[in-house]
C-alpha positions in Angstrom: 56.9 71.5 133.4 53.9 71.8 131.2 54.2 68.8 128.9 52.8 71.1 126.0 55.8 73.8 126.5 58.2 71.4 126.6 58.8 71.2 122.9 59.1 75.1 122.8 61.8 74.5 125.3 63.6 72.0 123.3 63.2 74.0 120.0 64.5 77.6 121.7 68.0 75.3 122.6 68.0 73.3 119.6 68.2 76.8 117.6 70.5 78.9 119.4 72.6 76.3 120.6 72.9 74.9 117.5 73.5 78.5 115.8 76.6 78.8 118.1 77.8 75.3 117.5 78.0 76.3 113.9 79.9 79.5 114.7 82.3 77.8 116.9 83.0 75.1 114.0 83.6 78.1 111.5 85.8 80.2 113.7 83.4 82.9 113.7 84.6 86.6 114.9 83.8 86.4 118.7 84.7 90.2 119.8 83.1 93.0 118.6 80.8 94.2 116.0 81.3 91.4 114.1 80.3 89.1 117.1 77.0 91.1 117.6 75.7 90.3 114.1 76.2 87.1 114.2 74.8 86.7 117.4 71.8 87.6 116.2 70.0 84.0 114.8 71.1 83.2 118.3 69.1 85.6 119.9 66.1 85.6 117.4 65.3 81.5 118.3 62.9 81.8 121.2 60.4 84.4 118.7 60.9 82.0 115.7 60.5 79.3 117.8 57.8 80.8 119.6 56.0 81.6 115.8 56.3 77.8 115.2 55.0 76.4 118.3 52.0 78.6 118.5 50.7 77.5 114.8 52.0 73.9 114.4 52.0 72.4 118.3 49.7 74.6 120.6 47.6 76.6 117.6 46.7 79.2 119.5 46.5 82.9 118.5 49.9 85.1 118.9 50.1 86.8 122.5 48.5 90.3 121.0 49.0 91.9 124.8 52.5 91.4 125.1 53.6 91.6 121.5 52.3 95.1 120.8 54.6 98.3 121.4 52.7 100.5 124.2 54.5 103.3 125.4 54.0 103.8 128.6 55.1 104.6 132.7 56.2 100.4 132.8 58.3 101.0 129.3 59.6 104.3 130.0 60.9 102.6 133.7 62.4 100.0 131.7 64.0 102.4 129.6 65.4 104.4 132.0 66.0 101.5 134.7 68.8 99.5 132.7 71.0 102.6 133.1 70.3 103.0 136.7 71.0 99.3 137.5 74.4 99.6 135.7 75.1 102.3 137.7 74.2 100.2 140.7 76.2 97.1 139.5 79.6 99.0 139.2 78.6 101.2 142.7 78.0 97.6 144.8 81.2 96.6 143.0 83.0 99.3 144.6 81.5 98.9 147.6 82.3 95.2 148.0 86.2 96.0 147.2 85.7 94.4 144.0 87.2 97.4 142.3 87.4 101.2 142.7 84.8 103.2 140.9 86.0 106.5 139.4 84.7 108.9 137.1 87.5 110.6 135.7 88.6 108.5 132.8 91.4 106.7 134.7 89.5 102.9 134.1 88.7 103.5 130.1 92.5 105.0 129.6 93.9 101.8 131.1 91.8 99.8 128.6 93.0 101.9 125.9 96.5 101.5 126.8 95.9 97.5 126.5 94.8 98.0 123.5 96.0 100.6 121.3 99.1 102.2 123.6 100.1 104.7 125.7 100.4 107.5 123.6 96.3 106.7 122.5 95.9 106.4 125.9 96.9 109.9 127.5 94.7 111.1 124.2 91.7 109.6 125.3 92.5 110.7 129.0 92.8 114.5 128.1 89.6 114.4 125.7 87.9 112.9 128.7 88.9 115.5 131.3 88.5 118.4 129.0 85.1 117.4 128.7 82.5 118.7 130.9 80.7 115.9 131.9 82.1 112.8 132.4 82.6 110.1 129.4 80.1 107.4 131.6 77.5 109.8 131.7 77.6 111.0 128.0 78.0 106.9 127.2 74.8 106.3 129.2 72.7 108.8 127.5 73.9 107.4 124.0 72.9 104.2 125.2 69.6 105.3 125.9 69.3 106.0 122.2 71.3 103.2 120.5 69.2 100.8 122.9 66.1 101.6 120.9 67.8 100.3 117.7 68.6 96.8 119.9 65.2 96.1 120.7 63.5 95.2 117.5 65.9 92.2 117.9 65.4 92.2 121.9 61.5 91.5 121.2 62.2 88.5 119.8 64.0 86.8 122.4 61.7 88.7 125.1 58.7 87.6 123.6 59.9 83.6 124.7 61.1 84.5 127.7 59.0 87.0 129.2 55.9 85.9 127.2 55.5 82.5 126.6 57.4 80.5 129.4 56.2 82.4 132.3 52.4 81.7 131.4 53.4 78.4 130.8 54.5 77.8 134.3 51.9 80.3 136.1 50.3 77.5 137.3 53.2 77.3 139.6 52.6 81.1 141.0 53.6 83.8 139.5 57.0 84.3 140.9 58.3 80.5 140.5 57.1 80.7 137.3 59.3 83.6 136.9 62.0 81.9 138.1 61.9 79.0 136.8 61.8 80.5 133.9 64.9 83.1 134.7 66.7 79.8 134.9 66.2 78.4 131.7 66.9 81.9 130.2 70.1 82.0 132.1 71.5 78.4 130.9 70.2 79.3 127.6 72.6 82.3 127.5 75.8 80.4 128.7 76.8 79.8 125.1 77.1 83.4 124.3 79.9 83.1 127.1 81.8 80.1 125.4 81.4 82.5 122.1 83.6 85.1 123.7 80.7 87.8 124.0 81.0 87.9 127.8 83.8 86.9 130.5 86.3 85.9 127.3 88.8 85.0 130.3 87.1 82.8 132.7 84.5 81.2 130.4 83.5 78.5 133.2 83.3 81.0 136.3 81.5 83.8 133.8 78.9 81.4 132.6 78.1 80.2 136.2 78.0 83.8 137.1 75.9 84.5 134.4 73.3 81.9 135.1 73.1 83.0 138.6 72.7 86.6 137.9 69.9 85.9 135.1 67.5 84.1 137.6 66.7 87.8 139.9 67.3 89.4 136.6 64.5 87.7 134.7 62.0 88.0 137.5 62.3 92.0 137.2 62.0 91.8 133.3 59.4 89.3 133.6 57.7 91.9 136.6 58.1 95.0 133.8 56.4 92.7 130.9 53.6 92.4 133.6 53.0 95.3 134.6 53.4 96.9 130.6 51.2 94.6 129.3 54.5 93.5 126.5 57.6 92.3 126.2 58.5 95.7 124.2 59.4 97.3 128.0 62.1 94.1 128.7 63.7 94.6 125.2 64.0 97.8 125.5 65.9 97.5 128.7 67.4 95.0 127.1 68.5 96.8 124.3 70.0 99.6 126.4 72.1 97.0 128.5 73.3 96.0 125.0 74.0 99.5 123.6 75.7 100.4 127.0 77.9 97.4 126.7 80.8 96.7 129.2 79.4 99.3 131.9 81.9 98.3 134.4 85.2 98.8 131.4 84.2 102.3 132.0 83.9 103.5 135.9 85.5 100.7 137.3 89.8 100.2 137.9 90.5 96.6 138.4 88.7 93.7 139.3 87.6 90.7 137.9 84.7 91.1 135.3 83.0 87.8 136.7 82.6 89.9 139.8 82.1 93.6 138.5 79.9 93.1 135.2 76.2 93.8 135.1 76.0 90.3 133.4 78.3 89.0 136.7 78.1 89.2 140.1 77.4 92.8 140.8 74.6 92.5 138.3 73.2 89.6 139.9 73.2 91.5 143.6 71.8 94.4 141.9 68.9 92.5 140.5 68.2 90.9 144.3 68.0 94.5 145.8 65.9 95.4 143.4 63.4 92.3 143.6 63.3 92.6 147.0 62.2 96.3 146.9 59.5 94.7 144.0 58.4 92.3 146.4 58.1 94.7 149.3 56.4 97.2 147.4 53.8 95.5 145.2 50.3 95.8 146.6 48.6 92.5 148.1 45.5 93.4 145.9 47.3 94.0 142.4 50.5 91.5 142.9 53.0 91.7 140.2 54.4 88.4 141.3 
């Protein structure tokens, strides 16, 4: 590790772990809408961290290329490529007997019924199949929208992640450095876990999970920011896996979330099939990584 990075890396953990210390100490809400908000800070730290370093340690200008919004074929793939690896996630899920995938409402009613009853539950079940189009489509396209409201937030912890550490390490080749880098983002994320925002029953195996899937995971995000020329096309993406939530609460009966999520197992596979198609695909004269 670059001896000059090392106090970003130190500062990004010192900030969010130390947000989520502070939440855990209060009893912070750790479901829900109230657990988004204050996640937040926690997410923000590698950007204000990243604002810091630049003017006090390495004083250097900010990274203009990355951190401008350029809409483009890269973004729009993002955009539109968080939905299809979802998709992906919960179909390998099915696939591996994890669960059973199914479209007509079946896997959100069961969740409802845990939740609010049976009576809410055979509600939500009829709306569902009265509807033309099934619920996990119409929740998709929302997400597509609501995603774009996450990413102003996203940017923040993209422009670390994506922007900073992978130069950092390039010196290593581009795709250790993205993976290197994938693992420090993934490690970084494991409090998130503890705070109940993913994997609320199986903290340990969830946050091992998570690490794991974040590595392949950060090399496409790290490929997109590449190829975009900013770390606006990750946060989108980002910000649609965040509006689409719990993907696998939706299409999937059963199974264990460590397995099925898009932040678990099934997400992690997901993100090797599609890094190996990367990998295959890219030209030898313009490498991605």
């Amino acid at each position: 590790m670059r001896s000059r990075v090392l106090p970003w890396v130190i500062g990004v953990y010192a900030w969010s772990w130390g947000w989520a210390g502070l939440l855990a100490l209060t009893g912070r809400p750790t479901v829900g809408l109230g657990f988004l908000i204050l996640a937040i800070p926690f997410i923000m730290g590698p950007g204000v961290v990243t604002a810091i370093w630049r003017r006090r340690v390495v004083r250097e200008a900010p990274l203009e290329d990355l951190n401008e919004l350029k809409i483009g074929n890269p973004t729009l793939v993002g955009w539109l490529g968080a939905i299809v690896f979802v998709w992906v996630a919960a179909l390998l899920a099915h696939l591996f007997g994890w669960a059973t995938f199914d479209l007509t409402g079946t896997a959100i009613a069961e969740r409802v019924s845990d939740v609010q009853g049976a009576e809410k539950a055979a509600d939500a079940l009829t709306a569902m199949r009265e509807g033309a189009v099934p619920y996990a489509v119409v929740a998709s396209l929302q997400a597509l929208m609501v995603g774009l409201l996450y990413a102003p937030v996203r940017v923040a912890e993209e422009l670390g992640w994506r922007g900073v550490l992978p130069r950092e390490f390039l010196g290593l080749g581009p795709r250790w450095s993205a993976l290197l880098a994938g693992l420090l983002w993934g490690i970084w994320r494991v409090p998130l876990v503890w705070m109940g925002g993913y994997f609320a029953d199986a903290p340990m195996a969830g946050a091992l999970a998570m690490v794991a899937a974040s590595i392949p995971q950060a090399v496409l995000l790290t490929a997109l920011a590449r190829r975009a020329k900013t770390v606006w096309a990750p946060a989108i993406a980002q910000g649609v896996l965040t509006a689409i939530g719990p993907f696998h609460e939706l299409v999937l009966q059963g199974g264990n979330p460590v397995l099925t999520s898009p932040m678990g197992a099934a997400g992690g596979v997901a993100a090797v099939l599609g890094v190996a198609v990367l990998w295959a695909t890219e030209s030898p004269k313009s490498p991605i990584l």
